[in-house]
N, CA, C and O of each residue as an XYZ file, in Angstrom:
404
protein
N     -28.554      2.390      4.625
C     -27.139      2.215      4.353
C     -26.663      0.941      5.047
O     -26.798      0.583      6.217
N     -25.994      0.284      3.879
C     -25.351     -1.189      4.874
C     -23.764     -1.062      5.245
O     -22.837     -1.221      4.451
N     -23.636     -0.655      7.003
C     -22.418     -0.095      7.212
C     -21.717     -1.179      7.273
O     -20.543     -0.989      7.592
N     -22.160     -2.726      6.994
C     -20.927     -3.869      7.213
C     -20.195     -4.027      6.015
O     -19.097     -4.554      5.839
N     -21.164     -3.356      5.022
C     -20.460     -3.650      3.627
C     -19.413     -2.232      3.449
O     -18.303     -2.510      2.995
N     -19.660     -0.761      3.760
C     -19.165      0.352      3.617
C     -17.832      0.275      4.325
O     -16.805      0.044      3.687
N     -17.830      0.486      5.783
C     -16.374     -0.159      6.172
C     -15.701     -1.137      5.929
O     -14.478     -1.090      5.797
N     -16.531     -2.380      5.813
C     -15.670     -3.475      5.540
C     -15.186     -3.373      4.527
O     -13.983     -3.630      4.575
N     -15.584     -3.080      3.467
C     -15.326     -3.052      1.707
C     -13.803     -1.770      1.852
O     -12.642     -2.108      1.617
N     -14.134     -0.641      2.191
C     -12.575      0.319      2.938
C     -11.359     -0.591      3.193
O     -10.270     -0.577      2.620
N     -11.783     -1.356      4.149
C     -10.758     -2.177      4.839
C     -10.111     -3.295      4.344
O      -9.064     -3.788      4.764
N     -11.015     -3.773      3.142
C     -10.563     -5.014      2.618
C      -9.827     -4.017      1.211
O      -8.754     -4.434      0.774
N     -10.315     -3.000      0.695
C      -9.284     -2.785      0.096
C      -7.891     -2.293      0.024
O      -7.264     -2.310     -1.035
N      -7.395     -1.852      1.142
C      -6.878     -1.133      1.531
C      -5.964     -2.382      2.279
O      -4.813     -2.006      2.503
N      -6.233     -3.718      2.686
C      -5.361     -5.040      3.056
C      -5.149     -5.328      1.741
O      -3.959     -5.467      1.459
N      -5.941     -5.464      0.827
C      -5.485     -6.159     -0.544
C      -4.451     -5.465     -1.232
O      -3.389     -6.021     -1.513
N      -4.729     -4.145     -1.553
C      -3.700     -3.362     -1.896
C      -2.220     -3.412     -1.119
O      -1.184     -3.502     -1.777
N      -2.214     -3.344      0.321
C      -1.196     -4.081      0.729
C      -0.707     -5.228      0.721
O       0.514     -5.138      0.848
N      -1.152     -6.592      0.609
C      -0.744     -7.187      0.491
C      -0.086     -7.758     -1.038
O       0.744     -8.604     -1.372
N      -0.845     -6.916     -1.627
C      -0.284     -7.063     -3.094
C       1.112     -6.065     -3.289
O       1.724     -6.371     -4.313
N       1.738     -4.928     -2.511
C       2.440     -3.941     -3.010
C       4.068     -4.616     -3.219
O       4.889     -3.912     -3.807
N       4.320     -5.447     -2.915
C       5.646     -6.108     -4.007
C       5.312     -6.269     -5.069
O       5.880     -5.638     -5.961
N       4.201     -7.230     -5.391
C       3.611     -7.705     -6.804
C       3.954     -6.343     -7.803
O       4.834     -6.169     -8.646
N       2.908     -5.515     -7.338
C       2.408     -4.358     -8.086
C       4.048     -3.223     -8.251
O       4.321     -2.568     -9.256
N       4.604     -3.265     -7.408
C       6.269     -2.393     -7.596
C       6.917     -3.558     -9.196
O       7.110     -3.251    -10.372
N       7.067     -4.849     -8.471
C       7.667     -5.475     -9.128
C       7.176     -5.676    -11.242
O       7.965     -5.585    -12.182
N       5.744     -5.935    -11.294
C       5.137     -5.387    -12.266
C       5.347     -3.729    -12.559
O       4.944     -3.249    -13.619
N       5.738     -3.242    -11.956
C       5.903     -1.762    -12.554
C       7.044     -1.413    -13.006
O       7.224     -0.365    -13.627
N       8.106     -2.420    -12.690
C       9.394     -2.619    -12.933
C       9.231     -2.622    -14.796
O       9.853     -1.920    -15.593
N       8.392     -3.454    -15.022
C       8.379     -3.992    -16.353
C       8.336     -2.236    -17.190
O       7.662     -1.351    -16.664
N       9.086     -1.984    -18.408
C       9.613     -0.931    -19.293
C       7.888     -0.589    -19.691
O       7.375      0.528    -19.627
N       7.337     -1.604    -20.020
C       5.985     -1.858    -20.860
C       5.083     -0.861    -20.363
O       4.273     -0.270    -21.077
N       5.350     -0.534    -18.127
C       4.316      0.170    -17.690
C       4.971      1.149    -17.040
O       4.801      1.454    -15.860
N       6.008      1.833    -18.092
C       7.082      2.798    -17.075
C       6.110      4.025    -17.101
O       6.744      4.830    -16.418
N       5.046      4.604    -17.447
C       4.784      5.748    -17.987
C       3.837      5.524    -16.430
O       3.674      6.650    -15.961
N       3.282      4.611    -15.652
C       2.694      4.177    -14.503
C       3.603      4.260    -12.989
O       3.166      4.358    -11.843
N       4.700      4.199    -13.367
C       5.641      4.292    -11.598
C       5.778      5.244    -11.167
O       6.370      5.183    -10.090
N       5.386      6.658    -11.623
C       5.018      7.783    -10.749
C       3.685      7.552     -9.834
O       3.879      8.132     -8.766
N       2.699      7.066     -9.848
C       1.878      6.716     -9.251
C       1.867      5.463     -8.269
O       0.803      4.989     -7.869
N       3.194      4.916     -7.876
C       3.422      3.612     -7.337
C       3.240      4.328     -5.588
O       3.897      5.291     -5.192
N       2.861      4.053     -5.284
C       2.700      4.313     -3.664
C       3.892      4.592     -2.659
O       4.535      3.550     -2.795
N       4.546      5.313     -1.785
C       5.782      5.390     -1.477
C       5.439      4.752     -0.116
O       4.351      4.382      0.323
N       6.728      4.725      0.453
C       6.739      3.512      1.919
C       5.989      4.817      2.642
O       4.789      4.558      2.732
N       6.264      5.978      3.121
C       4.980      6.962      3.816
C       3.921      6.779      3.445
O       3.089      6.961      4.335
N       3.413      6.412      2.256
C       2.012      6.122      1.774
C       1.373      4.904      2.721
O       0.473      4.862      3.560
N       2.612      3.613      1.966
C       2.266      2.554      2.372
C       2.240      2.243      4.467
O       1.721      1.320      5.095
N       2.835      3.159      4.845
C       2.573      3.179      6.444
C       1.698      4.037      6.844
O       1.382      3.995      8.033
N       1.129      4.953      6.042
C      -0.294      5.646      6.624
C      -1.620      4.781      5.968
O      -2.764      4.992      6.371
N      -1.328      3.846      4.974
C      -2.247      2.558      4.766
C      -2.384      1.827      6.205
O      -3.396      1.841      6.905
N      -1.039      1.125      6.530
C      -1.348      0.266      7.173
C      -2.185      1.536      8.597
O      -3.411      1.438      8.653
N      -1.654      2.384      9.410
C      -2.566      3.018     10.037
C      -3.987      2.994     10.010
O      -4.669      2.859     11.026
N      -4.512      3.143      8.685
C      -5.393      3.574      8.760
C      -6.198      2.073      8.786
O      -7.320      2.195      9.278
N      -5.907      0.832      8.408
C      -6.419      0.148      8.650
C      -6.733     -0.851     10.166
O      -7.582     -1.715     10.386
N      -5.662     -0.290     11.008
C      -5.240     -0.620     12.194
C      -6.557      0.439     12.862
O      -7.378     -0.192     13.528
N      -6.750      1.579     12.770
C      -7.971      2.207     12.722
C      -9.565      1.145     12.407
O     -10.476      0.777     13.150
N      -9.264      0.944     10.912
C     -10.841      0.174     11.034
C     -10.960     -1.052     11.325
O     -12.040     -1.598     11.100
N      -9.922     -1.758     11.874
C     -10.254     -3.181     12.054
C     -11.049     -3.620     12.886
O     -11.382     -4.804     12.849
N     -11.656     -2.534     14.069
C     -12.806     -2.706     15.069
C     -13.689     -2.287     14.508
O     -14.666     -2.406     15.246
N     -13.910     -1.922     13.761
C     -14.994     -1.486     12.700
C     -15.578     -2.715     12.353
O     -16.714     -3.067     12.669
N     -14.262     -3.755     11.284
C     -15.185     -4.936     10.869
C     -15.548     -5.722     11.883
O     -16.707     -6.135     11.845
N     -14.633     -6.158     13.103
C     -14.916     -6.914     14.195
C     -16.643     -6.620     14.280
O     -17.494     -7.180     13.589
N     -16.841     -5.715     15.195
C     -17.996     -5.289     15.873
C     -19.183     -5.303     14.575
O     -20.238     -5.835     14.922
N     -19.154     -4.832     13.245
C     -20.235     -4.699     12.283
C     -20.304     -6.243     11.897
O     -21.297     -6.523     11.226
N     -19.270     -7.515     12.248
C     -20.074     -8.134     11.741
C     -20.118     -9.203     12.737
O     -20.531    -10.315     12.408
N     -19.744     -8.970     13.877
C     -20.002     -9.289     14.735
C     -22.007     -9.106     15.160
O     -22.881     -9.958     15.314
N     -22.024     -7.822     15.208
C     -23.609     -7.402     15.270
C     -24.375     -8.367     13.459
O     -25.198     -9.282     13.444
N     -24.046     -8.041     12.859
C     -25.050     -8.979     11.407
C     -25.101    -10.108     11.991
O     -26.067    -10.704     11.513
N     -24.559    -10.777     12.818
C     -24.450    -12.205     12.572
C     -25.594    -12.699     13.905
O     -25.907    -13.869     14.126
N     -26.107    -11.458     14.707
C     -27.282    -11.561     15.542
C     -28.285    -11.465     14.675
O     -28.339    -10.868     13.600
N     -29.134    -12.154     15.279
C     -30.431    -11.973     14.854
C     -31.872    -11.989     15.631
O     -32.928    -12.560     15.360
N     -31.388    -10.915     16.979
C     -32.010    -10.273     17.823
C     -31.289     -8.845     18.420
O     -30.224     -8.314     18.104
N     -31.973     -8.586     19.078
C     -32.170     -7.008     19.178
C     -30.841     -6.471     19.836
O     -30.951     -6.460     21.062
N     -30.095     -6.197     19.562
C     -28.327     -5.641     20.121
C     -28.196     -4.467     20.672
O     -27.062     -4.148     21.029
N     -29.329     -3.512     20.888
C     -29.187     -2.555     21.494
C     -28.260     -2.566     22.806
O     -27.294     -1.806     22.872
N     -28.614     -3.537     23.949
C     -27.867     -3.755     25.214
C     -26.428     -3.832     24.764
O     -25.610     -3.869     25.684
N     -25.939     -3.866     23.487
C     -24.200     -4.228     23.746
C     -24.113     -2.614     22.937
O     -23.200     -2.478     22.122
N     -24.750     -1.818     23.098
C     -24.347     -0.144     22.386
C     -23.157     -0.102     23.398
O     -22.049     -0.088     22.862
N     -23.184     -0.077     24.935
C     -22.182      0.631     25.764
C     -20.779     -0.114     25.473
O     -19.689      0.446     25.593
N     -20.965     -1.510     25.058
C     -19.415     -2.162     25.010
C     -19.071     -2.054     23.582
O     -17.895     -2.145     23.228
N     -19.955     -1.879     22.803
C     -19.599     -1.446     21.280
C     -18.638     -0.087     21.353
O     -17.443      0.113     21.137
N     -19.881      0.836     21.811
C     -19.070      2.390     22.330
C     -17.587      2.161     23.035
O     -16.563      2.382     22.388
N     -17.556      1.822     24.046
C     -16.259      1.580     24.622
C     -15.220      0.759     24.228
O     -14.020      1.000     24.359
N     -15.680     -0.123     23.787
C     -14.411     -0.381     22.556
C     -13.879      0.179     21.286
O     -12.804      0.155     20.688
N     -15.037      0.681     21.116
C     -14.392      1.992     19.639
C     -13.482      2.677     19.799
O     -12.418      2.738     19.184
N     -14.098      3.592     21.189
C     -13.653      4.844     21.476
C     -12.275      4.593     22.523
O     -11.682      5.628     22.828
N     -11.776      3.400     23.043
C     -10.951      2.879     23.825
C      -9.437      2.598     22.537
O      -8.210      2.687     22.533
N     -10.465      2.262     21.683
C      -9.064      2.013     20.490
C      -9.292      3.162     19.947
O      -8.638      3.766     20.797
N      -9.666      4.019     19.241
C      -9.072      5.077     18.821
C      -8.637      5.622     19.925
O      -7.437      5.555     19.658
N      -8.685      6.248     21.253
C      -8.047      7.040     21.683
C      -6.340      6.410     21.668
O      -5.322      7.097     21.583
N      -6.420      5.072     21.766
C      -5.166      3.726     21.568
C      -4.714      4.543     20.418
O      -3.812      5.357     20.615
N      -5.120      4.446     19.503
C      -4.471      4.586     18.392
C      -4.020      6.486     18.178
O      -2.890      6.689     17.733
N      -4.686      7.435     18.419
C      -4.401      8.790     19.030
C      -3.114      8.960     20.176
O      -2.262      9.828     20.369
N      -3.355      8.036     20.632
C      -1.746      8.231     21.685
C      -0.965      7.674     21.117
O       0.112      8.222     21.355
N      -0.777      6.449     20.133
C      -0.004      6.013     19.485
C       0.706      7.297     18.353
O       1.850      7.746     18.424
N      -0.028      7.558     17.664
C      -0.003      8.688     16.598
C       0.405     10.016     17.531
O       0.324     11.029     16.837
N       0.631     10.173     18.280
C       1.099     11.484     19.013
C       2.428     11.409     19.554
O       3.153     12.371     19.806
N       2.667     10.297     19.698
C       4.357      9.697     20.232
C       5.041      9.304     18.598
O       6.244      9.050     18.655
N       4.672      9.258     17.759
C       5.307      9.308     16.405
C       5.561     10.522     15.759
O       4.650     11.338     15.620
N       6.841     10.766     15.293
C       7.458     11.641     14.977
C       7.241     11.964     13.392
O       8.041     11.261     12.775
N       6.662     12.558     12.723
C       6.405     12.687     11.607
C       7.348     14.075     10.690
O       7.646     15.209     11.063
N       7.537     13.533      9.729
C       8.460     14.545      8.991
C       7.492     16.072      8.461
O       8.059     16.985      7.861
């Protein structure tokens, strides 16, 4: 399994889709694709997007950070580990002080 392409490919769609979501509202505007704006993404949608990508962005850091060696990376497992697990728990305390409906 190639995990630089599996997360990264998550993450890049999930920025593209955001960065496109005026475009895509504004095109949905059009009469032509009204039978389509029930499926338009709502701003709760669009802020548990951005979450979740705020989630994998150490994902792409570190996976392609490691491809781009081309010797043995075992010795950086402990600062790989501790930066993962340092930002999600970041992001777990973040998400626990937010008030959700």
């Amino acid at each position: 399994m190639d995990v630089k392409i599996h997360w990264n490919s998550t993450l890049e769609l999930f920025e593209h889709a955001y960065r496109l979501r005026e475009f895509t509202r504004e095109w949905l505007k059009n009469p032509k694709y009204s039978d389509y704006q029930p499926l338009f993404t709502t701003q709760v949608e669009w802020t548990t997007v951005k979450y979740v990508m705020e989630v994998f962005w150490p994902f792409r850091y570190w996976t392609l950070w490691m491809s781009k060696r081309h010797t043995v990376t075992l010795h950086h497992a402990i600062t790989v580990y501790n930066d993962m697990f340092d930002h999600i728990d970041g992001v777990m305390q973040a998400l626990a002080k937010k008030k959700t409906q």
